[in-house]
C-alpha positions as CSV (number, residue, x, y, z in Angstrom):
1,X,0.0,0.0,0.0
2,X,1.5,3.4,-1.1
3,X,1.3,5.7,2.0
4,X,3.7,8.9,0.7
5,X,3.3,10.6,-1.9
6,X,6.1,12.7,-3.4
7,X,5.4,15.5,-6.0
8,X,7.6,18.3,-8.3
9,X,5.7,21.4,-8.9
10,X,7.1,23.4,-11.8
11,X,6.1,21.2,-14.8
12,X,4.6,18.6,-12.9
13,X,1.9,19.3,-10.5
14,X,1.7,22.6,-12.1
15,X,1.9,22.0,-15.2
16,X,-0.4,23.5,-17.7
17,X,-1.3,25.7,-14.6
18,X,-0.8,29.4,-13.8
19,X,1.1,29.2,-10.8
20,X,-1.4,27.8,-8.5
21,X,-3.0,24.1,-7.6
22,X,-6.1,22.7,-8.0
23,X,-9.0,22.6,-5.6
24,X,-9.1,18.8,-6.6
25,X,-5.8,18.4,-5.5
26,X,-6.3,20.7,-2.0
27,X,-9.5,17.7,-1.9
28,X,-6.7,14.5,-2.2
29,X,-4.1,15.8,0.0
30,X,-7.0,15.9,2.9
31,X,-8.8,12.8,1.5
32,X,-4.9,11.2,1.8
33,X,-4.4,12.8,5.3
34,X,-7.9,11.0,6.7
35,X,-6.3,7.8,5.2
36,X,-3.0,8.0,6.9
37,X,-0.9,8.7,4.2
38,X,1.3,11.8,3.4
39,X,1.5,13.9,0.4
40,X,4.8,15.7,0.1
41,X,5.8,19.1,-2.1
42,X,8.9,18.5,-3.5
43,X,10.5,21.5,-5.2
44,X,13.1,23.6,-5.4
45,X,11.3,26.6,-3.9
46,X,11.8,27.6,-0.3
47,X,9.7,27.0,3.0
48,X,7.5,30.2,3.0
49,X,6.8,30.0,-1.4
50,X,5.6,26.6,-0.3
51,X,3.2,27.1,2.7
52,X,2.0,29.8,0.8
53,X,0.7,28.1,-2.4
54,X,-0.3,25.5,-0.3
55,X,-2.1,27.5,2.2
56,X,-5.7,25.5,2.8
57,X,-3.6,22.2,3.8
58,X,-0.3,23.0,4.6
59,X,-1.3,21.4,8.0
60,X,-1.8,17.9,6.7
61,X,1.2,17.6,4.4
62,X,5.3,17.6,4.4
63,X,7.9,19.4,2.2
64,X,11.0,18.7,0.6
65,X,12.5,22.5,0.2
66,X,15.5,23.6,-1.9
67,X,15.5,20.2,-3.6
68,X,16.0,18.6,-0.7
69,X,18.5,20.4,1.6
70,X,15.7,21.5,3.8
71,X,12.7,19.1,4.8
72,X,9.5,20.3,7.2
73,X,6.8,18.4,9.1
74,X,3.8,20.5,10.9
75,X,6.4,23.4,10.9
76,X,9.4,21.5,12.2
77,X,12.7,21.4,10.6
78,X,13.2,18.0,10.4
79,X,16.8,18.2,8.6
80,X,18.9,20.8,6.2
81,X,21.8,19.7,4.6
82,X,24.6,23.0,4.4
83,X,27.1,23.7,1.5
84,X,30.3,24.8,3.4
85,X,30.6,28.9,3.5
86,X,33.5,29.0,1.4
87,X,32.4,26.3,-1.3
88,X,29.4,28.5,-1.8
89,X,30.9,32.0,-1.4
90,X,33.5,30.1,-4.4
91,X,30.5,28.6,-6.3
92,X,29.0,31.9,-6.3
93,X,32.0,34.2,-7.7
94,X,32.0,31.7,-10.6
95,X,28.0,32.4,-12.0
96,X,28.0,35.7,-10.8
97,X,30.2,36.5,-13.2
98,X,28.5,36.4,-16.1
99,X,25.8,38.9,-16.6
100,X,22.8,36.7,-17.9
101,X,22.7,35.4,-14.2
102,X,20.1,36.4,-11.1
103,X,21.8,34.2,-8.2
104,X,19.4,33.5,-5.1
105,X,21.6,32.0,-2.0
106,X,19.1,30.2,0.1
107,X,19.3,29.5,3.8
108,X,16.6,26.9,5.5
109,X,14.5,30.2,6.1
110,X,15.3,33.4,3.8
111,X,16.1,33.6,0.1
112,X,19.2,36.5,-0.4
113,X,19.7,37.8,-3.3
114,X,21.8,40.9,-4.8
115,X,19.6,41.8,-8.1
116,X,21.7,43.0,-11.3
117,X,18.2,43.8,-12.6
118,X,15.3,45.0,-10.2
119,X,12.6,42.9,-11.9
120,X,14.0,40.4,-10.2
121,X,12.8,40.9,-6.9
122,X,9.4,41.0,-8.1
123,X,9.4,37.4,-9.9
124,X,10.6,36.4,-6.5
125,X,8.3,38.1,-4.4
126,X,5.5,36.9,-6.6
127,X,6.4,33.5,-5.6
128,X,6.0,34.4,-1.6
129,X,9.3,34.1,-1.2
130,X,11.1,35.8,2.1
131,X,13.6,37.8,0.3
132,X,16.6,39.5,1.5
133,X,18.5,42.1,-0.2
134,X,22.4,42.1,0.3
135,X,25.3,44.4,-0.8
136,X,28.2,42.0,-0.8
137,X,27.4,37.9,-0.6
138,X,30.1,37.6,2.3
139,X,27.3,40.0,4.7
140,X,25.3,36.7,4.7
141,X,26.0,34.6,7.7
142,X,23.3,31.9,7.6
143,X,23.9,28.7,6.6
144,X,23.6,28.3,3.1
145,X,21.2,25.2,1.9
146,X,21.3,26.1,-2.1
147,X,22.6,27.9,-4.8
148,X,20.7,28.6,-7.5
149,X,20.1,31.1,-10.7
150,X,17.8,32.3,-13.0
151,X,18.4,33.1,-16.7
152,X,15.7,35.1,-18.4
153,X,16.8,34.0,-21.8
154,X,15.8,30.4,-21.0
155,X,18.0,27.5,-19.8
156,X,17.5,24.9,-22.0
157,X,21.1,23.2,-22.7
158,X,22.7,25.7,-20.5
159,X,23.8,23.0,-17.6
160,X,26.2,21.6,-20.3
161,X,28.0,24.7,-20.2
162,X,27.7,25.4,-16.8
163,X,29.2,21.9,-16.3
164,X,32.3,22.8,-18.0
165,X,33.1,25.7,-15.2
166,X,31.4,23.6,-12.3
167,X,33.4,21.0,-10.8
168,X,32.7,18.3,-8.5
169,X,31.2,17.8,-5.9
170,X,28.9,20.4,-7.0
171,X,26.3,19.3,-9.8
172,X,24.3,21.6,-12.0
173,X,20.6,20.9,-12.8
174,X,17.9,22.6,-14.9
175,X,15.3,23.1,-12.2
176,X,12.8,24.8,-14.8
177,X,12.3,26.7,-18.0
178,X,14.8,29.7,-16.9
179,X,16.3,27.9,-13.2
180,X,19.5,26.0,-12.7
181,X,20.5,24.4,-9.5
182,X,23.2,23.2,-7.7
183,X,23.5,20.3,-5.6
184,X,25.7,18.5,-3.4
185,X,26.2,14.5,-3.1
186,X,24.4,15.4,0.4
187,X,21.6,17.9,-1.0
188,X,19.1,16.7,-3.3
189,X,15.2,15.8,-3.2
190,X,16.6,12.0,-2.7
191,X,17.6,13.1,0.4
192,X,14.4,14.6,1.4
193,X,12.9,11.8,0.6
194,X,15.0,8.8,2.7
195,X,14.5,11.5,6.0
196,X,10.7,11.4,5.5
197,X,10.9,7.4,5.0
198,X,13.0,7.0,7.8
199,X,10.8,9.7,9.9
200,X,7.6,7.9,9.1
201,X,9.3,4.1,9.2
202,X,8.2,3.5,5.5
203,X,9.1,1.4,3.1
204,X,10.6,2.0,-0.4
205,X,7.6,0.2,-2.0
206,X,5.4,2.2,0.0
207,X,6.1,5.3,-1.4
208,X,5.6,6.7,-4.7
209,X,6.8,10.2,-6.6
210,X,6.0,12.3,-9.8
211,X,8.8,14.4,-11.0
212,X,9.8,15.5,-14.7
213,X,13.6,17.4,-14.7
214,X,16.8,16.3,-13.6
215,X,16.8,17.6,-10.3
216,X,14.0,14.8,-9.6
217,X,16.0,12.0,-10.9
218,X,17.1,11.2,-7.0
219,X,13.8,11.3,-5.9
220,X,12.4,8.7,-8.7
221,X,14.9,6.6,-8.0
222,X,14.3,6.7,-4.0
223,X,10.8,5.1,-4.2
224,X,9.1,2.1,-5.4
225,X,6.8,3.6,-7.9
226,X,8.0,6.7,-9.8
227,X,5.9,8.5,-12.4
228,X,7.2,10.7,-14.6
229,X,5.2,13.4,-16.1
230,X,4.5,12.6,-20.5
231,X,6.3,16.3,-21.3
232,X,9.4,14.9,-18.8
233,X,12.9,15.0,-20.0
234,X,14.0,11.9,-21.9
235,X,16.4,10.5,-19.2
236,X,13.4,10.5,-16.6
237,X,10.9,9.3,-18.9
238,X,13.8,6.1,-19.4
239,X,14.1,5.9,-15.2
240,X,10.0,5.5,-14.8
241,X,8.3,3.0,-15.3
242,X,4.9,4.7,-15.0
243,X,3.9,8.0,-16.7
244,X,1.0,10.4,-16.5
245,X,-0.4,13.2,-18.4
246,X,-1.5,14.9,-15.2
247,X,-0.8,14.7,-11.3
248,X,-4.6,14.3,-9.8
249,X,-5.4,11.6,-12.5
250,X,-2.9,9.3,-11.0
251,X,-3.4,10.0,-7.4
252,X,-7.2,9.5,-7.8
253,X,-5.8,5.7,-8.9
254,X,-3.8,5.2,-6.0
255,X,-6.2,6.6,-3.9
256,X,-9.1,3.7,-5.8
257,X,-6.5,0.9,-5.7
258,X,-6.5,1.3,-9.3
259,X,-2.7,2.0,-9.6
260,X,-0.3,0.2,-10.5
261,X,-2.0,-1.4,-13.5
């Protein structure tokens, strides 16, 4: 019996939608919460974007934050996974300096960010982010729990390059149409996943997860059924054996016993 329930937003749960989830799937999270089970939001995005856009049920639901390197429970900070200061203050320097990039450095509770353009801030702040405005990256002193950029000219075969200037341990994902992200070995939505399993004393095969980018690939791979989305890329389409045109669909067949076929 699947009794968590992992899901990506941006292009998967959201997909096709204007920055906002459905009522029907505000209905299955509490339908799943009356059963015993756990839907989790697994994104990229921080805390506070989160509990905003999930504001009728944050209550009755958990969330993998920063793609992974920060996971909550009924407000609790159950774990947060930190890039050493220098590593990121390095990391930084690199993608800062090229113009095309809008850098966020993300702690477990605040988003900082020093805007080359001031449009930014407001595609940031749209998103209910808690943003923080900084003169030099060095003022932060929080732990920092993600790096991550945004490139208004679109991303799409960009982590190739970004690859080439990037080295290990760090790893550069596409996290979304104009977003890339970079993990750690320690800092991914894998990670987020095993602490909820081992929080909840699950089982791989009872847990399940829709994703459709790279930066999911961890989390597919964590549980025993992973579904990725029909518009996925073609590496997670190849690591899922189950696919879906749309999020609710497939949960309304788990929650029937209808899934898997």
């Amino acid at each position: 019996m699947i009794k968590l329930i992992a899901s990506d937003l941006d292009g998967t749960l959201l997909y096709g939608r204007d920055n906002s989830v459905s009522e029907e799937m505000f209905e299955q999270i509490r339908e799943m919460k009356k059963r015993g089970m756990v839907f989790v939001a697994a994104s990229g995005r921080p805390y506070s974007s989160l509990k905003k856009l999930f504001a009728p049920v944050w209550e009755d639901m958990a969330f993998i934050c920063e793609n992974g390197a920060v996971v909550y429970y009924h407000d609790q900070l159950l774990a947060e996974q930190v890039i050493p200061r220098e590593d990121a203050l390095g990391l930084i320097e690199i993608v800062d300096a090229e113009e095309c990039t809008e850098i966020i450095l993300s702690s477990a509770t605040t988003t900082y960010v020093r805007p080359k353009q001031r449009k930014y801030l407001k595609i940031l702040e749209a998103n209910g982010n808690h943003v923080v405005e900084v003169q030099e990256w060095a003022d932060v002193t929080e732990h920092c729990v993600k790096i991550a950029w945004y490139e208004e000219a679109g991303v799409d075969g960009r982590a190739e390059y970004w690859k080439e200037k990037i080295a290990p341990p760090a790893r550069v994902v596409t996290s979304g149409a104009q977003w890339l992200d970079i993990l750690y070995p320690n800092s991914h939505k894998g990670v987020g996943v095993k602490v909820l399993q081992d929080h909840f004393g699950l089982q791989k095969e009872e847990m399940a997860a829709f994703g459709d980018n790279y930066n999911d690939m961890e989390m597919l791979e964590a549980v025993g059924y992973p579904v990725a989305m029909l518009n996925a890329k073609e590496g997670i389409l190849k690591v899922c054996p189950y696919h879906t045109a749309r999020v609710e669909d497939t949960i309304r067949q788990m929650l029937d016993g209808e899934f898997p076929k």
